[in-house]
N, C-alpha and C positions, 0 to 999 in steps of 0.2 A: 567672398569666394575662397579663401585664405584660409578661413574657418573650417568652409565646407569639406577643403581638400585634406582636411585634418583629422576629419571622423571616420570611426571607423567604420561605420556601415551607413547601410540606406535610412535605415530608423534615424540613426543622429543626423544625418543630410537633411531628411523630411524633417526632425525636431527643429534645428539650426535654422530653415527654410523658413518652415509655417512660421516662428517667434520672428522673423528677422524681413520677411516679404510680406506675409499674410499679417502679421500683429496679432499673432494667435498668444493666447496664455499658456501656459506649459502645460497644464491638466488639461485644457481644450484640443492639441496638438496629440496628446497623447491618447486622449480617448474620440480622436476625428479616425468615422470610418470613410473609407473609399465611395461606399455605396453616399457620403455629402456630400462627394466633388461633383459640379454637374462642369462636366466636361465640355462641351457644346458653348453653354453662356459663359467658363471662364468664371463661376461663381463657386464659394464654399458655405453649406448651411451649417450653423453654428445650433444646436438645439439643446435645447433645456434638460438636464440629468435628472432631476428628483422634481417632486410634485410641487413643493415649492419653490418659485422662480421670481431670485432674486436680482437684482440690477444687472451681476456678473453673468447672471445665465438664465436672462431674455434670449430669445433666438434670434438671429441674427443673418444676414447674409454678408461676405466680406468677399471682395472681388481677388480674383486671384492676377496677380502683375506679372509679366513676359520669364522676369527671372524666378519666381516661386511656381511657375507650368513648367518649366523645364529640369528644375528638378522633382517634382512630381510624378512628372513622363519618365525620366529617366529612371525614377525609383519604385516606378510603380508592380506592385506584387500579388498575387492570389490572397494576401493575409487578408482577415478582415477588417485589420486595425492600418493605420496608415503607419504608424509609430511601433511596431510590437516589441522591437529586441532593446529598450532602455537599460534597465536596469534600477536597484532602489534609492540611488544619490545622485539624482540631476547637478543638483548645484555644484556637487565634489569632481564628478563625471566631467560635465561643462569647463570646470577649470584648468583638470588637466588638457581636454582637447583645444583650449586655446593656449596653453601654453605651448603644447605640441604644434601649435602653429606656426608659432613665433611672434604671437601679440602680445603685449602685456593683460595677464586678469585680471577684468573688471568685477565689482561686486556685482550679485542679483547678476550672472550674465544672462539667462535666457529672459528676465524682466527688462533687464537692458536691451535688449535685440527690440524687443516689443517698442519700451519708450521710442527705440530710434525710427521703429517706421511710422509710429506716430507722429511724429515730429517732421520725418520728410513729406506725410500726407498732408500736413497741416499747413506745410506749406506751398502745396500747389491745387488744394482742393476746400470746400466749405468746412468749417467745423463739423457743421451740424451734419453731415454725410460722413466725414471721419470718425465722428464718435459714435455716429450708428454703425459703421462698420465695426471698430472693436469694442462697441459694449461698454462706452463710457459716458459720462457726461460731459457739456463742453470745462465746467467748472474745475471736473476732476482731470480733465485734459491739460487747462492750463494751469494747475498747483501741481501736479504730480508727472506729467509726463512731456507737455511741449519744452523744449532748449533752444537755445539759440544753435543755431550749424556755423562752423566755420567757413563753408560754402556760402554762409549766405553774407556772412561779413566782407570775404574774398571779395564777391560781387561786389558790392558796392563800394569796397576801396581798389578795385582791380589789379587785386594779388592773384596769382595764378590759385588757378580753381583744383582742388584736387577732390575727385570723385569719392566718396563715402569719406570724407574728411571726420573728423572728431569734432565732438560737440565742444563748446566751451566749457568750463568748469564752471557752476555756481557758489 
């Protein structure tokens, strides 16, 4: 949320969003139109760009969670692109908007947004349902993207739990 209040418009809300609630990849977020959301079921269709479809871009459908519908709703626009006013250096973009947050930059940040909800989905839902929501395999889920949570360690030594905590370091 810290993030979000730090962008400067609705585009980087929705980029921030999609990578950080939906587990969307950055080029997915940025070429997601509005006419994907189906609004009603709470779903986003993910569809294939070019004739050949690769691992990364099978279609897909990835549910949308309470915090990534509201700013959706709230950012929602007549554009046809849900992401249109980026810009050509996400990565360099992404860094100064967190440090304008006041968080430390992480490397890869919007690949990082992603790992993270993988990793919160993975732990309260099937593999095999998380990885078909973002397009991965379970294999490349646990070498590349599940972490340990400090929430989850918290739990089990009953250290106060602090909401979106930081992953462990590997």
């Amino acid at each position: 949320r810290q993030l979000l209040e730090a962008c400067p418009n609705g585009s980087w809300r929705c980029l921030i969003a999609l990578c950080r609630w939906g587990g969307l990849r950055s080029g997915e977020a940025r070429r997601l139109r509005w006419s994907s959301i189906d609004w009603a079921r709470s779903l986003i269709q993910i569809v294939p760009t070019t004739a050949h479809v690769t691992t990364k871009q099978r279609p897909r459908t990835v549910p949308i969670c309470p915090e990534l519908m509201a700013v959706l709703l709230a950012e929602r626009t007549e554009w046809e692109l849900v992401c249109p006013e980026l810009g050509h250096n996400l990565p360099r973009d992404a860094e100064i908007i967190i440090g304008r947050s006041g968080l430390t930059p992480w490397s890869r940040p919007l690949h990082t947004l992603r790992k993270a909800r993988q990793s919160d989905w993975l732990g309260k839902y099937p593999v095999f349902d998380v990885c078909s929501w973002l397009g991965n395999s379970p294999e490349v889920a646990r070498r590349f993207y599940h972490q340990t949570l400090q929430t989850t360690l918290d739990s089990v030594t009953g250290a106060s739990v602090q909401p979106e905590a930081a992953f462990i370091a590997r």
